[in-house]
mmCIF file of the N, C-alpha and C atoms, coordinates in Angstrom:
data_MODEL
# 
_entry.id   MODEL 
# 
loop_
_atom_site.group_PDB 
_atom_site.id 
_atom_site.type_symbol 
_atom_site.label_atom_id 
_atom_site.label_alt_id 
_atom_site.label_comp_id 
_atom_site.label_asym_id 
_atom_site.label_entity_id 
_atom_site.label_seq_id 
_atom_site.pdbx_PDB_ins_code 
_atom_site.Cartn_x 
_atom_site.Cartn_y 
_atom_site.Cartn_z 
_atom_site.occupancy 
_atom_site.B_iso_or_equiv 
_atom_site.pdbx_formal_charge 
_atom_site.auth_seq_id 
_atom_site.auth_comp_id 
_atom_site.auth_asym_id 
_atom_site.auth_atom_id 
_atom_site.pdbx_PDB_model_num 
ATOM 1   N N  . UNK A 1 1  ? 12.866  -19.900 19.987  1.00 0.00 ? 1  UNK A N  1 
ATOM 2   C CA . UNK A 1 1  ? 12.540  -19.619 18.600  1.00 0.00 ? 1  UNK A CA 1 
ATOM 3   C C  . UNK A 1 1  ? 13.784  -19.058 17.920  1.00 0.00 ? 1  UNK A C  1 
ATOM 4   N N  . UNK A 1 2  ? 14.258  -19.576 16.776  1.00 0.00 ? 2  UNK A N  1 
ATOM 5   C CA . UNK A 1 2  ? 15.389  -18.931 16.188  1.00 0.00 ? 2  UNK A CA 1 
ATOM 6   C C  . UNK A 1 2  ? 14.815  -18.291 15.105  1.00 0.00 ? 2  UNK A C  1 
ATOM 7   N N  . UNK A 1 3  ? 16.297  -17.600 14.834  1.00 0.00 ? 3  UNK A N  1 
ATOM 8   C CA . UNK A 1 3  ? 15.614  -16.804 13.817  1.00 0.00 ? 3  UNK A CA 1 
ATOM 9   C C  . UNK A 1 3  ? 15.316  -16.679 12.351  1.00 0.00 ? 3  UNK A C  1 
ATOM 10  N N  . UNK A 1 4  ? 15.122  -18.046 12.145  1.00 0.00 ? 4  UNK A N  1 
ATOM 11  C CA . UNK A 1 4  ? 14.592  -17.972 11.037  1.00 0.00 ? 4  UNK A CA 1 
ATOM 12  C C  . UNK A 1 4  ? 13.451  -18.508 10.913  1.00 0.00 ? 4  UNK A C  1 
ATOM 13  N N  . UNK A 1 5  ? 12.778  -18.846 12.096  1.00 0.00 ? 5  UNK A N  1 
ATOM 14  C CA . UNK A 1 5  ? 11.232  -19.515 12.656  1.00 0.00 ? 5  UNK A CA 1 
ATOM 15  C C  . UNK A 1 5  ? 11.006  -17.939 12.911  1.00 0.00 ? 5  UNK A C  1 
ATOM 16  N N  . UNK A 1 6  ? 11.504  -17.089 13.198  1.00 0.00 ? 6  UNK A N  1 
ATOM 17  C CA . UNK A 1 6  ? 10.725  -15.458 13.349  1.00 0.00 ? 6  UNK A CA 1 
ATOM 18  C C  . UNK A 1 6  ? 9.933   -14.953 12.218  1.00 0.00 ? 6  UNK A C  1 
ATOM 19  N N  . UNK A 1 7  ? 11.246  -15.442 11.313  1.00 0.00 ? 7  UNK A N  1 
ATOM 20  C CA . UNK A 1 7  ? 10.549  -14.492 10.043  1.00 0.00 ? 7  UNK A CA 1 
ATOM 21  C C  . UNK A 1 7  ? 9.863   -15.159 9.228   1.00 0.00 ? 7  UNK A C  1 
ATOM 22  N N  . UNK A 1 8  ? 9.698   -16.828 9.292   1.00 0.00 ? 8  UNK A N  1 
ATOM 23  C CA . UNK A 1 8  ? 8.988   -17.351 8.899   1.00 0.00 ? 8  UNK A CA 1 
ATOM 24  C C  . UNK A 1 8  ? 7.394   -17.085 9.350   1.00 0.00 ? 8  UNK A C  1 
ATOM 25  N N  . UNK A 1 9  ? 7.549   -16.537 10.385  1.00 0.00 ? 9  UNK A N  1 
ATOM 26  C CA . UNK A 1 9  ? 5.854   -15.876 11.273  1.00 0.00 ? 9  UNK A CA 1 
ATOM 27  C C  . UNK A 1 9  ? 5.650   -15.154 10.375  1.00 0.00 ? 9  UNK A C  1 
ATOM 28  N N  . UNK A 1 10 ? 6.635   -13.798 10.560  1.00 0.00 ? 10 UNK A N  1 
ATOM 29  C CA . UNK A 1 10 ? 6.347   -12.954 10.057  1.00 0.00 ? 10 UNK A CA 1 
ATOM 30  C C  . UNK A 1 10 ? 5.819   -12.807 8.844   1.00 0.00 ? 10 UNK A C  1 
ATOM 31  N N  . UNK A 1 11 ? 6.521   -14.156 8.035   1.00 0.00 ? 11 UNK A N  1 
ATOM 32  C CA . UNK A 1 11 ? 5.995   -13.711 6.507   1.00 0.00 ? 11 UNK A CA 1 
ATOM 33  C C  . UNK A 1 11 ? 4.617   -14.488 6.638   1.00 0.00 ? 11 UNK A C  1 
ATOM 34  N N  . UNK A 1 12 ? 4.301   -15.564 7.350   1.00 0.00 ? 12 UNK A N  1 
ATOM 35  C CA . UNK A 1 12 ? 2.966   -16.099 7.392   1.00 0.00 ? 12 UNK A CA 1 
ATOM 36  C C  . UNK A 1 12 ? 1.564   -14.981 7.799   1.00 0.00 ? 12 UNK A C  1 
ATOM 37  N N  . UNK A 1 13 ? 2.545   -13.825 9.013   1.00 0.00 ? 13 UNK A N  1 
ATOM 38  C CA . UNK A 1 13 ? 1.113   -13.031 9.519   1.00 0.00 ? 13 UNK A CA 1 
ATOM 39  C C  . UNK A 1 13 ? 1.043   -11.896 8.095   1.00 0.00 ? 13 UNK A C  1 
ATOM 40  N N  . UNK A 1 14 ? 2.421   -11.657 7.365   1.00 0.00 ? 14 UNK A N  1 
ATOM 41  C CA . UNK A 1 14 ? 2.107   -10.450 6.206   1.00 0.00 ? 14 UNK A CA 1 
ATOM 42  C C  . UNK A 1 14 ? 1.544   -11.072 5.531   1.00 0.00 ? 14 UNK A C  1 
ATOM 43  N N  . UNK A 1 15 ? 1.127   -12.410 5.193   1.00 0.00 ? 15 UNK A N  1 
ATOM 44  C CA . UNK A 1 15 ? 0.634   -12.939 3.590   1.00 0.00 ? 15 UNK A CA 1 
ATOM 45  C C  . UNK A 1 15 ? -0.915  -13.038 3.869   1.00 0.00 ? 15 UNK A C  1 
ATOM 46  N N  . UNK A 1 16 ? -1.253  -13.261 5.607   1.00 0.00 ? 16 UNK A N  1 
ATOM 47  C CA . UNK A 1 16 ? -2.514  -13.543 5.943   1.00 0.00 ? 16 UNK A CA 1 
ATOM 48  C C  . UNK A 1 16 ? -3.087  -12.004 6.039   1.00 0.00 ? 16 UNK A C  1 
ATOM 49  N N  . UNK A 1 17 ? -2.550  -11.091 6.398   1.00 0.00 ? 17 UNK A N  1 
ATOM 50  C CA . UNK A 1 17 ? -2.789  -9.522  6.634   1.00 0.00 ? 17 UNK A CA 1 
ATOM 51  C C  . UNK A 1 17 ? -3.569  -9.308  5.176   1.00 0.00 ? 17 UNK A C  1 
ATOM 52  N N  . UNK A 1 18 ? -2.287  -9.669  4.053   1.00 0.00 ? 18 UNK A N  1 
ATOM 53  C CA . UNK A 1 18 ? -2.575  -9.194  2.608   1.00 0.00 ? 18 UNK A CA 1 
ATOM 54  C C  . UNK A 1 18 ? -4.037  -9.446  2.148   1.00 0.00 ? 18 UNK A C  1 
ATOM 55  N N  . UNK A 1 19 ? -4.054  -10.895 2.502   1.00 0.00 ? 19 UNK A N  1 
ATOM 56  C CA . UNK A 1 19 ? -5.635  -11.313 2.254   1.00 0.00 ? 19 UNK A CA 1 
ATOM 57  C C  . UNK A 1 19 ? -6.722  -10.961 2.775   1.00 0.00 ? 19 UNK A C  1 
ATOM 58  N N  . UNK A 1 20 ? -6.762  -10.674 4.302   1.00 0.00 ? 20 UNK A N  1 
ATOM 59  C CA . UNK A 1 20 ? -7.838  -10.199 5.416   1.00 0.00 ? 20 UNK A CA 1 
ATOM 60  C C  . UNK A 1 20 ? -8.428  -8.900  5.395   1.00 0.00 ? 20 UNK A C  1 
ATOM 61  N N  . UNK A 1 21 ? -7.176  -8.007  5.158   1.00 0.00 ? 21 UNK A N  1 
ATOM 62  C CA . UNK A 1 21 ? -7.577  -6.763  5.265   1.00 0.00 ? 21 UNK A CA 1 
ATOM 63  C C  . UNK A 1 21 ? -7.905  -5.996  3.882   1.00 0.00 ? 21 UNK A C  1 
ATOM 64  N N  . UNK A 1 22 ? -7.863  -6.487  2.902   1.00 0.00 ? 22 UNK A N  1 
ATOM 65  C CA . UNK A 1 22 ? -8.979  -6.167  1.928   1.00 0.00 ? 22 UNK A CA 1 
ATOM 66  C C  . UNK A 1 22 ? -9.948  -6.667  1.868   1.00 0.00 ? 22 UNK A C  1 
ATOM 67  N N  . UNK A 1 23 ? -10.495 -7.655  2.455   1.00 0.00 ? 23 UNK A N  1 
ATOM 68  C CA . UNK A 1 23 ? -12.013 -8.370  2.443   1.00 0.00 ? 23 UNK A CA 1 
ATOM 69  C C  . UNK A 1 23 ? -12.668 -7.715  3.665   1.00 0.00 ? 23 UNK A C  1 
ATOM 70  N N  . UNK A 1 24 ? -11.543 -6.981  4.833   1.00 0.00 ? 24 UNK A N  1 
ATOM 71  C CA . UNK A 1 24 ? -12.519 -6.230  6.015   1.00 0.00 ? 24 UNK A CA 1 
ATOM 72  C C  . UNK A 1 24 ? -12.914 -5.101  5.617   1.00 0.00 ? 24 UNK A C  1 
ATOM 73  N N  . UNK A 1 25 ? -11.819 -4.200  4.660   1.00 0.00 ? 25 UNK A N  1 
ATOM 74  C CA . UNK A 1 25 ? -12.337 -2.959  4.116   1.00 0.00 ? 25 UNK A CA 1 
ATOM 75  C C  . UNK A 1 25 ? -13.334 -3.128  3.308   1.00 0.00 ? 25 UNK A C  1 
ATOM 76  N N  . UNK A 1 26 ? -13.843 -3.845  2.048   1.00 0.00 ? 26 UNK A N  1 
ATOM 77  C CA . UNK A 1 26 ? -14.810 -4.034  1.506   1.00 0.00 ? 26 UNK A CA 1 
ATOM 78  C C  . UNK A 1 26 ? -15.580 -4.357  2.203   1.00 0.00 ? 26 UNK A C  1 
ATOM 79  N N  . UNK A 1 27 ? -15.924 -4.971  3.095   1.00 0.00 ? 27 UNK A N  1 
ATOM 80  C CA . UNK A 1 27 ? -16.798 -6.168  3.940   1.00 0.00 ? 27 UNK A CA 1 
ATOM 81  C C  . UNK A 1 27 ? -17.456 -4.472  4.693   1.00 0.00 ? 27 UNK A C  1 
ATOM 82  N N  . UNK A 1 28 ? -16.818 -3.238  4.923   1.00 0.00 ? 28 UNK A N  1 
ATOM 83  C CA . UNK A 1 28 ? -16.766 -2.227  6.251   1.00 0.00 ? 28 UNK A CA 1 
ATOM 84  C C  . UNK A 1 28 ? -17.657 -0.944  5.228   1.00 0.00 ? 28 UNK A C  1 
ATOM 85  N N  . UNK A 1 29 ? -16.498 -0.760  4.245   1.00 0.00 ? 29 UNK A N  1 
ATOM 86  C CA . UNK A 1 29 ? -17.502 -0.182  3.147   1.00 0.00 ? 29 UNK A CA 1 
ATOM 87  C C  . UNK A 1 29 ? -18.789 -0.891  2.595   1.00 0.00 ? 29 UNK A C  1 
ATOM 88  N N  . UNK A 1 30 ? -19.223 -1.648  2.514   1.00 0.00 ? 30 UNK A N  1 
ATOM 89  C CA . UNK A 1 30 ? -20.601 -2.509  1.745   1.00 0.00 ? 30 UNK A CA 1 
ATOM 90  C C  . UNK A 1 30 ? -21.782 -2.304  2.938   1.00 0.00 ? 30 UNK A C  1 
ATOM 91  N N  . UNK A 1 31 ? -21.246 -2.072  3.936   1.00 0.00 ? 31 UNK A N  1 
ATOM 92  C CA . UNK A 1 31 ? -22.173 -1.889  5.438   1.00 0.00 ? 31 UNK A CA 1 
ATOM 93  C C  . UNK A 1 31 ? -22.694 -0.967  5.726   1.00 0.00 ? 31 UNK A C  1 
ATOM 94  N N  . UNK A 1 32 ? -21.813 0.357   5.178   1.00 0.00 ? 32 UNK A N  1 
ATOM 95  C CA . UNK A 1 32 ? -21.857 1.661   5.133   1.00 0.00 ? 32 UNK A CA 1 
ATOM 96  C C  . UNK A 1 32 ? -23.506 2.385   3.836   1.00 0.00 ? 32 UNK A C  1 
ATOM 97  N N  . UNK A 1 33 ? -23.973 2.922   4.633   1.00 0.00 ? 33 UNK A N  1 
ATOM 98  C CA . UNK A 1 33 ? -24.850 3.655   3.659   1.00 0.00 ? 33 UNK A CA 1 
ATOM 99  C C  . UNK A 1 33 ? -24.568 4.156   2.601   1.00 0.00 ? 33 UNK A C  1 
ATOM 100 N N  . UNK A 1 34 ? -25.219 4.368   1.322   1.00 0.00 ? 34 UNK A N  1 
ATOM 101 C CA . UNK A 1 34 ? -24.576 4.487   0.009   1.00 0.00 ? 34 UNK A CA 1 
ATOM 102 C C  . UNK A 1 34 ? -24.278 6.022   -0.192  1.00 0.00 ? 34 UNK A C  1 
ATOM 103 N N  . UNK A 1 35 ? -24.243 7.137   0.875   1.00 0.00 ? 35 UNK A N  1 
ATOM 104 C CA . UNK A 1 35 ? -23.664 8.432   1.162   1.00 0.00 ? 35 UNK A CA 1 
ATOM 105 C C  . UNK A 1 35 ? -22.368 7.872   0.951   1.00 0.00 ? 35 UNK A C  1 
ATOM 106 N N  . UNK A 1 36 ? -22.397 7.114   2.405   1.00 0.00 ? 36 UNK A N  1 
ATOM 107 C CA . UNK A 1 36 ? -20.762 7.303   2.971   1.00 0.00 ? 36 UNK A CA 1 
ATOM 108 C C  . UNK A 1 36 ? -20.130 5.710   2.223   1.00 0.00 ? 36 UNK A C  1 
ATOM 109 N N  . UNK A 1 37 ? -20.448 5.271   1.176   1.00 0.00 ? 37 UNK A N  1 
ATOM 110 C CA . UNK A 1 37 ? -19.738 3.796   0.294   1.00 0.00 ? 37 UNK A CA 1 
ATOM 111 C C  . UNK A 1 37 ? -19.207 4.486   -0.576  1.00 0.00 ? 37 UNK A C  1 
ATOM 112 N N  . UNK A 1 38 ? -20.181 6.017   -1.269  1.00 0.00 ? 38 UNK A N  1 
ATOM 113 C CA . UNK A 1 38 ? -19.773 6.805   -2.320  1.00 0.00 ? 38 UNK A CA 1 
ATOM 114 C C  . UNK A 1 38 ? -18.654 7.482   -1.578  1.00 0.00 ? 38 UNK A C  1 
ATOM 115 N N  . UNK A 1 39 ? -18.262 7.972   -0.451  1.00 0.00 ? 39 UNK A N  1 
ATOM 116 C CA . UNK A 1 39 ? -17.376 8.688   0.041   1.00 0.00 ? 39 UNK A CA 1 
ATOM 117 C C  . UNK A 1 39 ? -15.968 8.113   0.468   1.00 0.00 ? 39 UNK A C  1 
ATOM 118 N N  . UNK A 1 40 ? -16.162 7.077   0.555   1.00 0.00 ? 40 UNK A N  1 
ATOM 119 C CA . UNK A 1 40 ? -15.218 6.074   1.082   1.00 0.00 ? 40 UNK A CA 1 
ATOM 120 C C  . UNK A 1 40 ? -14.416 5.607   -0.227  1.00 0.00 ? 40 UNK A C  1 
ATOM 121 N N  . UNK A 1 41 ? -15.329 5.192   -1.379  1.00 0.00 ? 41 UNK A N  1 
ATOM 122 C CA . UNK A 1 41 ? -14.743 4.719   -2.450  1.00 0.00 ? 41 UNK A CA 1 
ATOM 123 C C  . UNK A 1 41 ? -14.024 5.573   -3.331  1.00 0.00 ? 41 UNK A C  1 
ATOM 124 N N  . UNK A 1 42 ? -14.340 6.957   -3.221  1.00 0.00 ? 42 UNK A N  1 
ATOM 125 C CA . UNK A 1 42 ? -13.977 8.042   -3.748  1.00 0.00 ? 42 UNK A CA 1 
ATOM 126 C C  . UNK A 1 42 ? -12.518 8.365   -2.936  1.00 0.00 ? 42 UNK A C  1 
ATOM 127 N N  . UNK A 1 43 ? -12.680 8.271   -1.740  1.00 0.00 ? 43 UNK A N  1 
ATOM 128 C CA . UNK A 1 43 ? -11.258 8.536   -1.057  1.00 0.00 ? 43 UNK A CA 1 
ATOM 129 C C  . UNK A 1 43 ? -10.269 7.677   -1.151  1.00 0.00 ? 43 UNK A C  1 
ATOM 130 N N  . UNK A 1 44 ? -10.457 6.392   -1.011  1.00 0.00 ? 44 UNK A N  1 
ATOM 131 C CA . UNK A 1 44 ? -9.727  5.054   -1.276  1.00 0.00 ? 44 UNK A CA 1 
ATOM 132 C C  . UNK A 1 44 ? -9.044  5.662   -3.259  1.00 0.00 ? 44 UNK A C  1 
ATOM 133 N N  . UNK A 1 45 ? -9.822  6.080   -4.034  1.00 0.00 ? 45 UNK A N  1 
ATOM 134 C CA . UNK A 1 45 ? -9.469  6.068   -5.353  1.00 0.00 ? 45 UNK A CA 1 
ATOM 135 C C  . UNK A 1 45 ? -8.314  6.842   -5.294  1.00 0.00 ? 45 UNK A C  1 
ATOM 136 N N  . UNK A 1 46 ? -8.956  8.622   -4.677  1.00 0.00 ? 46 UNK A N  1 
ATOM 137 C CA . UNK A 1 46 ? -7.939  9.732   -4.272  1.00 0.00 ? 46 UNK A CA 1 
ATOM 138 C C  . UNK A 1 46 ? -6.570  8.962   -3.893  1.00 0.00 ? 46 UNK A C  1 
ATOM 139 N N  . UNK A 1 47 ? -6.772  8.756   -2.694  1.00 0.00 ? 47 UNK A N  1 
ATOM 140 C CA . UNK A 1 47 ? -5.428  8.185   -1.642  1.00 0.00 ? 47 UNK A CA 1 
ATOM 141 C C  . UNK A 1 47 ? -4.714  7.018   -2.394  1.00 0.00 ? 47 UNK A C  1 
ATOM 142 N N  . UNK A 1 48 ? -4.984  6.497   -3.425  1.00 0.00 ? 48 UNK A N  1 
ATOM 143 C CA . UNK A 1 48 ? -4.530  5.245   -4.476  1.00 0.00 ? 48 UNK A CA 1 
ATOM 144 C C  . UNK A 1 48 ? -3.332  6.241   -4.829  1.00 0.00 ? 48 UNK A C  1 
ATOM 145 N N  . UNK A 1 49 ? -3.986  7.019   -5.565  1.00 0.00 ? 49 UNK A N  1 
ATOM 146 C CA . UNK A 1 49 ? -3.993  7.803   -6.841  1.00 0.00 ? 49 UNK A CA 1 
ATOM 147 C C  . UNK A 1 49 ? -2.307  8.927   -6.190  1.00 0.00 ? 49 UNK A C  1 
ATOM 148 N N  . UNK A 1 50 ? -3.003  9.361   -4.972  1.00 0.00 ? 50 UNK A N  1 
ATOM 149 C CA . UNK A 1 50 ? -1.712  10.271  -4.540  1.00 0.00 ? 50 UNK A CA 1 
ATOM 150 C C  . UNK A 1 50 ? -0.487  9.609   -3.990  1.00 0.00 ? 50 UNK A C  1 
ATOM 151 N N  . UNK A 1 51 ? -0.848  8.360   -3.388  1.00 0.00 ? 51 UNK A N  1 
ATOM 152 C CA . UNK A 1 51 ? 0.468   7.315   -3.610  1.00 0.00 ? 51 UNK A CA 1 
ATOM 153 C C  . UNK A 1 51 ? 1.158   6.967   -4.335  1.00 0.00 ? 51 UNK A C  1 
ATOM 154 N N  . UNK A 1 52 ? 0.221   7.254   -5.336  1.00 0.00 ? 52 UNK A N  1 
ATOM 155 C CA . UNK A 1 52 ? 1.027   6.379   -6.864  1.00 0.00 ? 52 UNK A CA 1 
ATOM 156 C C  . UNK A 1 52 ? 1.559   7.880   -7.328  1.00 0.00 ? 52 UNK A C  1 
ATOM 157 N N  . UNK A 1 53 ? 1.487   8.718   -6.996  1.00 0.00 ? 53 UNK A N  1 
ATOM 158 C CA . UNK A 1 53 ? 2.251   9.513   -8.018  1.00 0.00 ? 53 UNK A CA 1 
ATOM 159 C C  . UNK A 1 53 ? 3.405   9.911   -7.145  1.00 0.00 ? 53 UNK A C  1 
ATOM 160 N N  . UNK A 1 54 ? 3.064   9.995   -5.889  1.00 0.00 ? 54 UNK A N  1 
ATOM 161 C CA . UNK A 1 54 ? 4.180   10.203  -4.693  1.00 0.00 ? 54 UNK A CA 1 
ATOM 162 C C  . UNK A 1 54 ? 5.487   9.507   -4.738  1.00 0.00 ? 54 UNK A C  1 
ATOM 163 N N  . UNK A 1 55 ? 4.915   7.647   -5.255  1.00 0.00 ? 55 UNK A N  1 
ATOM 164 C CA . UNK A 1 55 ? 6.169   6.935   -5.224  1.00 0.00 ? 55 UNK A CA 1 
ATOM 165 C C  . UNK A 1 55 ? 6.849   6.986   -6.552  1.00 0.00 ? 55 UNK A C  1 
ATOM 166 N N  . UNK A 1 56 ? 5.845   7.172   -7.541  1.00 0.00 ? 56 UNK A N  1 
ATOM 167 C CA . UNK A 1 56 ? 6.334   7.702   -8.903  1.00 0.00 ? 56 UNK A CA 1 
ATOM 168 C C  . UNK A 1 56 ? 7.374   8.771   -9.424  1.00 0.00 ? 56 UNK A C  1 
ATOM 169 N N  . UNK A 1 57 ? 7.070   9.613   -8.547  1.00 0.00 ? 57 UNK A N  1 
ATOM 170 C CA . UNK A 1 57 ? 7.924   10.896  -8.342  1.00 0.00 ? 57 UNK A CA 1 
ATOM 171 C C  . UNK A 1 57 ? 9.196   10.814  -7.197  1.00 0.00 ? 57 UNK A C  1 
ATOM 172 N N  . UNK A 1 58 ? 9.287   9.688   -6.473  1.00 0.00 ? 58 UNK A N  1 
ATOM 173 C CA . UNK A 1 58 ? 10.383  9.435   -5.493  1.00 0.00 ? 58 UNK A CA 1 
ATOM 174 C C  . UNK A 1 58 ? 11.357  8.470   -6.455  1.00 0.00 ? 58 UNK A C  1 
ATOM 175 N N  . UNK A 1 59 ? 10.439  7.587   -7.486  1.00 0.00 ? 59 UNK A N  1 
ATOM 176 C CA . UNK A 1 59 ? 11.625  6.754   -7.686  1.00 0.00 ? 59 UNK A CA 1 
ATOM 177 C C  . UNK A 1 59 ? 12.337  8.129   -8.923  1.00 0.00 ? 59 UNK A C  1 
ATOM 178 N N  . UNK A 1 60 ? 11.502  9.054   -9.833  1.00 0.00 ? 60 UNK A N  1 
ATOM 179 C CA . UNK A 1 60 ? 12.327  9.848   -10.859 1.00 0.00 ? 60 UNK A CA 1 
ATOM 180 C C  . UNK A 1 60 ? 13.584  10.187  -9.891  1.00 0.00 ? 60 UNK A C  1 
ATOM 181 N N  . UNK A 1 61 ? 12.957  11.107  -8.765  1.00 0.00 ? 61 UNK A N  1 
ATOM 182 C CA . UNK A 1 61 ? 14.176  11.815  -8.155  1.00 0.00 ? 61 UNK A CA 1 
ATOM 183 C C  . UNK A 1 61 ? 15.577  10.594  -7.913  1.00 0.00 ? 61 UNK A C  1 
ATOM 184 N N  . UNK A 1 62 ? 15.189  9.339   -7.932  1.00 0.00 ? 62 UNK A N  1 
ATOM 185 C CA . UNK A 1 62 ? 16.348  8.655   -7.601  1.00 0.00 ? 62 UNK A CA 1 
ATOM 186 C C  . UNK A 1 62 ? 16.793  8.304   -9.069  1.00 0.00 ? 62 UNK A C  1 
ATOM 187 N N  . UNK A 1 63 ? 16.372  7.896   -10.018 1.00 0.00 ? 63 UNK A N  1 
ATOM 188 C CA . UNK A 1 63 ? 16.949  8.309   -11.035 1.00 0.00 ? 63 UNK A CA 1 
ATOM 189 C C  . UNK A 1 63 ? 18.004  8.956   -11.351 1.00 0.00 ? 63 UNK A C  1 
ATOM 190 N N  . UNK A 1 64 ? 16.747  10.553  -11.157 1.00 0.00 ? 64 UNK A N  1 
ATOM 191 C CA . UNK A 1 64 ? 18.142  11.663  -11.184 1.00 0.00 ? 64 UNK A CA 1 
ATOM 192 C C  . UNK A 1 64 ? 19.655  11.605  -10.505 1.00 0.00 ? 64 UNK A C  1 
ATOM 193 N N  . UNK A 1 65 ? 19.327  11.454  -8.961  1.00 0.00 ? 65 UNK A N  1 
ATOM 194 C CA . UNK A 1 65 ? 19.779  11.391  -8.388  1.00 0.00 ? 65 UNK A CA 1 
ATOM 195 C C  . UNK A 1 65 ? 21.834  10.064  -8.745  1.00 0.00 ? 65 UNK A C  1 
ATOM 196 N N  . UNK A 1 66 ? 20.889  9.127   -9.559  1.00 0.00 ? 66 UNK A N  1 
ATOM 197 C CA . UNK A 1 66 ? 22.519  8.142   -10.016 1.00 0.00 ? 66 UNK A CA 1 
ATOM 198 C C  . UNK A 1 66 ? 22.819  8.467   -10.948 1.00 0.00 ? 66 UNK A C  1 
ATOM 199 N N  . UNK A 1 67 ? 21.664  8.976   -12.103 1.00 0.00 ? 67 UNK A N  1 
ATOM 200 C CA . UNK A 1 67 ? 22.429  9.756   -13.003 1.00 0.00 ? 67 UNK A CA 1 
ATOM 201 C C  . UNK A 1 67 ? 23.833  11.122  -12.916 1.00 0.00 ? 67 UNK A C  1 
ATOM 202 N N  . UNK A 1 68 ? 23.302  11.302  -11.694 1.00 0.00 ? 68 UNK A N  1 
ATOM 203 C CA . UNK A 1 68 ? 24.320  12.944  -11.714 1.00 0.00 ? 68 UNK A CA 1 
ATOM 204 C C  . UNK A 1 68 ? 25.245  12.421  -10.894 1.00 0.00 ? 68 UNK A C  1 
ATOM 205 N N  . UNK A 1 69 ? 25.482  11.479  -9.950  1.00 0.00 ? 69 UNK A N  1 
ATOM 206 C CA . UNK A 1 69 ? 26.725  10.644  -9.661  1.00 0.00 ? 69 UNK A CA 1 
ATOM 207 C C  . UNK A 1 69 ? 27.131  10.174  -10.621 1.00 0.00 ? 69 UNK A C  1 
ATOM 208 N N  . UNK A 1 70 ? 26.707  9.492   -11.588 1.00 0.00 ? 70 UNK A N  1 
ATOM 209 C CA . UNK A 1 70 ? 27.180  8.654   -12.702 1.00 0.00 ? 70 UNK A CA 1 
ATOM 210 C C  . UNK A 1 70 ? 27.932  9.484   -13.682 1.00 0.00 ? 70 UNK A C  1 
ATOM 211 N N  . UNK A 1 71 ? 27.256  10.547  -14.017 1.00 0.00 ? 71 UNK A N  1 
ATOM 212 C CA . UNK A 1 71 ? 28.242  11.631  -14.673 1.00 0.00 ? 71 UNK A CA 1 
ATOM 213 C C  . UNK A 1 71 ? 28.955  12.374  -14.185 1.00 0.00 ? 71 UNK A C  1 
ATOM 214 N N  . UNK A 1 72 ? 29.541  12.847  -12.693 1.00 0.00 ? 72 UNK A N  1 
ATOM 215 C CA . UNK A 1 72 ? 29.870  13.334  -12.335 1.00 0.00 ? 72 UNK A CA 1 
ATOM 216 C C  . UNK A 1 72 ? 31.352  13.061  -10.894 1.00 0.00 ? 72 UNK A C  1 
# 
């Protein structure tokens, strides 16, 4: 296998991952009693939510970060 038949896998198993594993999480939550669908969906929102501000706040700091090379 050379290597560009590797990463050709690779990008075939990430594109099939992309698709699968949001139809297993829904498919896992919908199974779940409507306690734990409300609990699940609520955490999934949370854990969205603290990613997005996590990477939000990583790209400012890099910002900053070429700005003060850039002037300096």
């Amino acid at each position: 296998m050379s290597f560009s038949d590797k990463w050709v896998w690779i990008t075939i198993v990430g594109v099939v991952l992309v698709i699968v594993l949001p139809l297993i999480v829904i498919w896992g939550i919908l199974s779940m009693s409507p306690e734990f669908r409300i609990i699940a969906t609520v955490g999934i929102v949370f854990a969205w939510g603290v990613i997005s501000g996590y990477k939000d706040w990583i790209i400012s700091q890099q910002k900053e970060e070429t700005q003060k090379a850039a002037e300096g």
